[in-house]
N, C-alpha and C positions, 0 to 999 in steps of 0.2 A: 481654548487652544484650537486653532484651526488645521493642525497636520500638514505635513509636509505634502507638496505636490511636485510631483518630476515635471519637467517637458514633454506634453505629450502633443501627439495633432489633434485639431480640431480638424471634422470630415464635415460637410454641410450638402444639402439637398434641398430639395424642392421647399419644403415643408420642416423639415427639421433641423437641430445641429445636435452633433456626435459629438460627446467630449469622455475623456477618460471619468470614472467615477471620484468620488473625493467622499470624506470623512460625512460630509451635512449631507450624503445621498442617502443615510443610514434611514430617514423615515417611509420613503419613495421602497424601498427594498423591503424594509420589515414589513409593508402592506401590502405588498403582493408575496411577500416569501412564507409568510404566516396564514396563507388562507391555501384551500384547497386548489387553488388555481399553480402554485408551485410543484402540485405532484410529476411535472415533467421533468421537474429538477430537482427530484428528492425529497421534494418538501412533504408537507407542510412544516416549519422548521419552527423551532421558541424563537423571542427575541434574542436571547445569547448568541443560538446558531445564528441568525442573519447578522449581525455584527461579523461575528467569522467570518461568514462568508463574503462580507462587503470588502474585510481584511485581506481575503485569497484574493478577490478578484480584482485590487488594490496593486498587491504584491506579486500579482502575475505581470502587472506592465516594469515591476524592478526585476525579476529573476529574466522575461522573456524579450524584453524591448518592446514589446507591445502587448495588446488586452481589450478586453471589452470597451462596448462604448454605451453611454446613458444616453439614449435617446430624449431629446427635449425637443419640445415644440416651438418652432421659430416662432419670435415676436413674445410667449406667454415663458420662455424657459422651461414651463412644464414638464418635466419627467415623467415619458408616455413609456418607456420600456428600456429594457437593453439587448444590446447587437452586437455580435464581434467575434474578433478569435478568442479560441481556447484552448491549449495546449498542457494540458496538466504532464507531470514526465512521465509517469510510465502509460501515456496514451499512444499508440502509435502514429497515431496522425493527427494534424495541428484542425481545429473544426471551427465552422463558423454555426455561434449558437443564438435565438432569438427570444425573446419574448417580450410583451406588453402587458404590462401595471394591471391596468383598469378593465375589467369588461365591458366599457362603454366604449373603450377605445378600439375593440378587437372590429374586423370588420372594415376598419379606415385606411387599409393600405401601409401603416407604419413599417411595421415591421419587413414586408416586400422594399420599399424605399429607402429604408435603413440598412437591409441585407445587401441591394444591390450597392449602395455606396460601398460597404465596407469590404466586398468582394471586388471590386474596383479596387478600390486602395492596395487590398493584402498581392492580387496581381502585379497590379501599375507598380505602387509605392515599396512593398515588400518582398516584391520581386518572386513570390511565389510560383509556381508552375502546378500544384495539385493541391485542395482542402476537399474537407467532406463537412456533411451535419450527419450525429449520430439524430434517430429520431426513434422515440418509442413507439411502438409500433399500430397501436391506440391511440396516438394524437394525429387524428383523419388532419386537423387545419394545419399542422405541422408538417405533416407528409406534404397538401396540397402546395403551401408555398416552396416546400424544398422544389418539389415537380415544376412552380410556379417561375422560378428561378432557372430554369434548367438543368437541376442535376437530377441524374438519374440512379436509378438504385444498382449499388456494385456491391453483387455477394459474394464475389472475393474478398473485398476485403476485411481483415482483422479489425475486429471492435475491440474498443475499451476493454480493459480486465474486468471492472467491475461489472460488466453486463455479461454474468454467467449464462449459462441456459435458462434457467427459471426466468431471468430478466432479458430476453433481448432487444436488441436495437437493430433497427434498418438503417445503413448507411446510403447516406447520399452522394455521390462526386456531383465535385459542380464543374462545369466545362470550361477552363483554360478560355480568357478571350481568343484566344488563336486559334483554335478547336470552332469556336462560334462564325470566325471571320470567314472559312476556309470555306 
């Protein structure tokens, strides 16, 4: 069974292509969701949980019209990470979130590359006017690409529910291309 797949866009850059995730992404995900390298996103997770999750962020492009994208490496396909919106509902604000697979790959610029594309697009394409990235506040490479990207940190705003006091998160705004141009 190969599952059903909506119409989604493909986003492309330099170096990479952005496509929605699909059912066969399920091994590329359980080998980064399963190791200590997912604790920015809750992990480290069983294989059951990463199924789930491949499920949510599947079914985020049916509830929302859009959703993350699996970074693959142009020419090799290779599934280097994923990038994209997130919008779970009772989040207040719609986020653009990152990360890469492998730790070989970290270091290579994807993720910057892949961010700036889809922060394009949710602009340009999605007609957005404001996103942020929640970012824990411990992931120094996390911080440096939000900073890298030009968003800057807004302690106004409301975080996620789940990031009680014991768990916070630093939010990023990322600047409005119009904000950039002016």
């Amino acid at each position: 069974m190969t599952g059903f797949v909506l119409p989604t866009p493909v986003l492309e850059s330099e170096r990479l292509v952005l496509r929605a995730p699909v059912a066969s992404d399920i091994d590329a995900f359980t080998a980064f969701w399963t190791t200590e390298r997912a604790r920015w996103h809750g992990g480290p997770f069983t294989p059951g949980r990463c199924w789930r999750n491949l499920g949510t962020q599947i079914g985020h492009w049916v509830m929302r019209g859009y959703g993350g994208f699996v970074m693959t490496e142009r020419g090799s396909g290779r599934a280097v990470g994923f990038v994209g919106p997130w919008h779970p509902g009772e989040w207040p604000e719609a986020e653009i979130g990152w990360s890469v697979f492998d730790p070989a790959d970290e270091g290579r610029g994807f993720a910057a590359e892949g961010a700036r594309r889809v922060l394009d697009h949710v602009f340009r394409d999605l007609g957005w006017t404001t996103t942020v990235s929640y970012v824990d506040p411990a992931n120094a490479r996390s911080i440096a690409l939000a900073e890298r990207l030009g968003a800057r940190r807004d302690g106004a705003a409301v975080r996620p529910p789940q990031d009680a006091d014991d768990a916070p998160c630093l939010v990023f705004r990322h600047p409005h291309p119009a904000e950039v141009a002016a």
